[in-house]
C-alpha positions as CSV (number, residue, x, y, z in Angstrom):
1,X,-21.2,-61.5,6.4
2,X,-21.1,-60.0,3.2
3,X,-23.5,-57.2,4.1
4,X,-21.1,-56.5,7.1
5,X,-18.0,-55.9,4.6
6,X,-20.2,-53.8,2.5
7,X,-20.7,-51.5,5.3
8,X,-17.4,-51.0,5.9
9,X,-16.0,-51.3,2.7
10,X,-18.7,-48.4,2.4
11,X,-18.0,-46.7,5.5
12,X,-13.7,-46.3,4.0
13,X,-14.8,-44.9,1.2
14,X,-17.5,-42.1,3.1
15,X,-14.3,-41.2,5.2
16,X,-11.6,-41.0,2.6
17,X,-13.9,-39.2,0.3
18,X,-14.5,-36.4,3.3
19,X,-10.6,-36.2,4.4
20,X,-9.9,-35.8,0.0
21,X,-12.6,-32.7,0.3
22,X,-11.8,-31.5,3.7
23,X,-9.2,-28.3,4.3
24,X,-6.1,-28.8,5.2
25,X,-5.5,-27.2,8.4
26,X,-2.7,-23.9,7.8
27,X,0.3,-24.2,9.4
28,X,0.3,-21.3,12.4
29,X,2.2,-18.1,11.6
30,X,4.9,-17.1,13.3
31,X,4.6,-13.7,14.9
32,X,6.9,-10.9,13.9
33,X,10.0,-9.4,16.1
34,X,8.6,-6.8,18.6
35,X,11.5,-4.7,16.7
36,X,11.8,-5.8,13.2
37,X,8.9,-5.2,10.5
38,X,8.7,-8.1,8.1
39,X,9.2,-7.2,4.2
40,X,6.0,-6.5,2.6
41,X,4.9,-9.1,0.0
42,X,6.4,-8.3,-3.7
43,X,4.4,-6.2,-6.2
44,X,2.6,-8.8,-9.0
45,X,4.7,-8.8,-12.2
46,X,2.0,-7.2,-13.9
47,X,2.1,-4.1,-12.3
48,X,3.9,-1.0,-13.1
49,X,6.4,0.8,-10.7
50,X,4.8,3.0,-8.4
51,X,1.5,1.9,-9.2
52,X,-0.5,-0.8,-6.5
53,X,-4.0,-2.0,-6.1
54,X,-5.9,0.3,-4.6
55,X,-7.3,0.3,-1.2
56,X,-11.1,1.3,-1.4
57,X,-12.2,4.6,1.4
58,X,-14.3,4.1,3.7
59,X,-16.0,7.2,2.4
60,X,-15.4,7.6,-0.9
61,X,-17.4,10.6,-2.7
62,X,-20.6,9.0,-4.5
63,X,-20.2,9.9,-8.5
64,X,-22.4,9.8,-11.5
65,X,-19.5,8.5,-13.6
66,X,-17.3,6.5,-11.6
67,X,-17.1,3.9,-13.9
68,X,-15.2,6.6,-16.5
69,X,-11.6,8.1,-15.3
70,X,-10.8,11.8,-16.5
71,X,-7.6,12.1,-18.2
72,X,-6.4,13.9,-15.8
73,X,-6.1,11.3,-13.1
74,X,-4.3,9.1,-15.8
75,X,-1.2,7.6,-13.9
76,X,2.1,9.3,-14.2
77,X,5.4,7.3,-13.2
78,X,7.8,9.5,-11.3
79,X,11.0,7.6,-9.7
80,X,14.4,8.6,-8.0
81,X,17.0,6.7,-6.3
82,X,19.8,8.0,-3.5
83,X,22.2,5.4,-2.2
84,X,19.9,2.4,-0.4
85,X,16.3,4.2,-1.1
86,X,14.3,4.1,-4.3
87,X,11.3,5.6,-5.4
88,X,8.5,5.4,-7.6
89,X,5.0,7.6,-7.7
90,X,1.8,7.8,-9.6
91,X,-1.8,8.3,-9.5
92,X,-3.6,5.2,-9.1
93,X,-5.5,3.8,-12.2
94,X,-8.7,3.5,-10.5
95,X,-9.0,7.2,-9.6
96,X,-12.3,8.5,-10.6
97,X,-13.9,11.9,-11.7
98,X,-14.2,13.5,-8.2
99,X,-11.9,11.2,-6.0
100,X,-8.0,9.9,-6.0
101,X,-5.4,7.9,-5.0
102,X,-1.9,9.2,-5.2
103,X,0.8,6.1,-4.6
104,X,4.3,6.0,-3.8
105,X,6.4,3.2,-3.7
106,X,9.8,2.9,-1.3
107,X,12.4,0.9,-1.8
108,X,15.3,0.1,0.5
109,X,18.7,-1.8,-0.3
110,X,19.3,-1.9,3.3
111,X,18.1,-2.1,6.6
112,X,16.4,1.1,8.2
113,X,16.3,2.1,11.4
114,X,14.6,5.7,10.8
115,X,12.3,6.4,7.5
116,X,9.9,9.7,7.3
117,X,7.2,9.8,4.1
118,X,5.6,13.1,3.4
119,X,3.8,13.6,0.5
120,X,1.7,17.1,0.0
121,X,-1.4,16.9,-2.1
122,X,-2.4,20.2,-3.3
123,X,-5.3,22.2,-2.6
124,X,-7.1,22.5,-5.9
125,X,-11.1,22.8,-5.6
126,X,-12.5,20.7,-3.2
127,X,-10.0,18.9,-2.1
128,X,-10.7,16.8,1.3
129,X,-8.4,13.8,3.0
130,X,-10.5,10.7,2.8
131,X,-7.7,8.3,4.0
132,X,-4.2,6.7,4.0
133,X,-2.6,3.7,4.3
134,X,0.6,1.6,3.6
135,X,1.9,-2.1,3.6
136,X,3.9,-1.4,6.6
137,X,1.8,-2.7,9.9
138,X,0.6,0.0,11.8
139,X,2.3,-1.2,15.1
140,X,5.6,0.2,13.4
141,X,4.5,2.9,11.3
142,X,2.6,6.6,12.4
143,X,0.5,8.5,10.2
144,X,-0.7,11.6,10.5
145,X,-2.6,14.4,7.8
146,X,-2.8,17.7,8.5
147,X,-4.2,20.5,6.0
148,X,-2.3,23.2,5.5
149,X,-2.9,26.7,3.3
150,X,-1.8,25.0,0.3
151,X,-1.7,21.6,1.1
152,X,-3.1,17.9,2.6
153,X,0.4,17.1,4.2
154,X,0.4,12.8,4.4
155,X,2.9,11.9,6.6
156,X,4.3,8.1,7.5
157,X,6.9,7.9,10.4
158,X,8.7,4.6,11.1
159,X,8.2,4.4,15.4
160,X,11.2,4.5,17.5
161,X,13.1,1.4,17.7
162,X,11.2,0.1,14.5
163,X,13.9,-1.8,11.8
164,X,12.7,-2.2,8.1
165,X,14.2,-4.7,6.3
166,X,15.5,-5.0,2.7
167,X,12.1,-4.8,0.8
168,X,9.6,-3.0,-1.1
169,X,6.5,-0.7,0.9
170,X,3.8,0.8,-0.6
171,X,1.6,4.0,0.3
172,X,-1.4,5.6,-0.8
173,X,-2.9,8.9,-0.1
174,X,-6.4,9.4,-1.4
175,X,-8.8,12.5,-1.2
176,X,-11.7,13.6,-2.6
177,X,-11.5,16.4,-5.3
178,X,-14.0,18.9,-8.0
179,X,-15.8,16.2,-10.4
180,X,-14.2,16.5,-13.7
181,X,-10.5,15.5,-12.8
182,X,-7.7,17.2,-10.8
183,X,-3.9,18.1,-12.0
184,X,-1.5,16.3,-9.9
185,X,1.4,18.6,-11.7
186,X,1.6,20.4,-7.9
187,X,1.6,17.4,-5.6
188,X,5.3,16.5,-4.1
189,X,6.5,14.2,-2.5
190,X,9.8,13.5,0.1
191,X,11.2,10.6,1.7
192,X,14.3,10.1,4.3
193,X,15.6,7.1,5.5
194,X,18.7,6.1,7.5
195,X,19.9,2.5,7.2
196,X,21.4,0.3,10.2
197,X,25.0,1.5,9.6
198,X,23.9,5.2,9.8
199,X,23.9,5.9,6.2
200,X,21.1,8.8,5.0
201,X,19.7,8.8,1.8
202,X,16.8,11.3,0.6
203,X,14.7,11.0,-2.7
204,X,11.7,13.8,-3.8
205,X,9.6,14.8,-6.4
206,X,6.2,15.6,-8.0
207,X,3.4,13.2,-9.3
């Protein structure tokens, strides 16, 4: 008899022990509207305006010293505001020698129903697109690059019948540039938005 209650005394303890270690299952995720774009999560507190964690290439230029950043690819803060829409630029932190990341960060007071990011990275030596991205899902947003005689033209296009709601998005550009650091002086930067009451606001500017 007492062996039996051992075992099972035994056999409580094996169980509770596994459900204490176990994973609580996540609750499922509701999926978005088919015309709404959920907020993007906020920036940490820690980080500057106009400056987010990087998202790596998928071909970034190989460097003898990317562990050192040149001066010149120091950030920069740059920010504007019209009406709803509010912006803040800079060159990402982790920018190397011979490759960059050049952020901008959109804000909007209101609801948009139409939203157009272009941001023109000048051709200095060796300058090649290696990639974009943004926070907005890419079943609302378009992106496109396209080099032109002065310029890598980045441009983000909300898609038709796309809503934004009040929140913060983030975008990077990144290309690949001449080792020793690049000047961003000449890279610009535009954004237009019109909010759910047909409202337009416009902000610009360099890096």
């Amino acid at each position: 008899m007492a062996a039996t209650v051992a075992a099972v005394i035994g056999l409580s303890v094996a169980v509770t022990w596994a459900a204490v270690r176990g994973e609580t299952p996540q609750e499922p995720i509701a999926a978005p509207s088919a015309t709404t774009v959920s907020p993007a999560p906020a920036a940490p507190p820690s980080a500057a305006a106009g400056s987010v964690p990087s998202h790596g290439p998928a071909h970034r230029p190989p460097s003898a010293a990317q562990a050192s950043r040149s001066p010149a690819a120091s950030p920069s803060n740059s920010s504007a505001q019209q009406g709803f829409l509010w912006s803040s630029v800079a060159v990402d932190p982790h920018s190397i020698d011979n490759w960059a990341q050049s952020n901008v960060t959109l804000r909007n007071s209101q609801t948009v129903t139409a939203l157009e990011l272009r941001v023109r990275i000048a051709l200095t030596p060796d300058v090649v697109n290696t990639g974009a991205w943004s926070t907005i899902s890419a079943d609302a947003l378009v992106t496109t690059v396209e080099q032109q005689a002065d310029a890598l033209v980045y441009t983000f296009t909300l898609k038709p019948g796309m809503r934004l709601g009040a929140a913060t998005h983030f975008f990077g550009v990144q290309y690949g540039h001449a080792t020793g650091g690049r000047d961003p002086s000449r890279d610009t930067y535009q954004a237009v938005a019109t909010a759910d009451d047909g409202a337009r606001a416009e902000v610009d500017g360099r890096f």
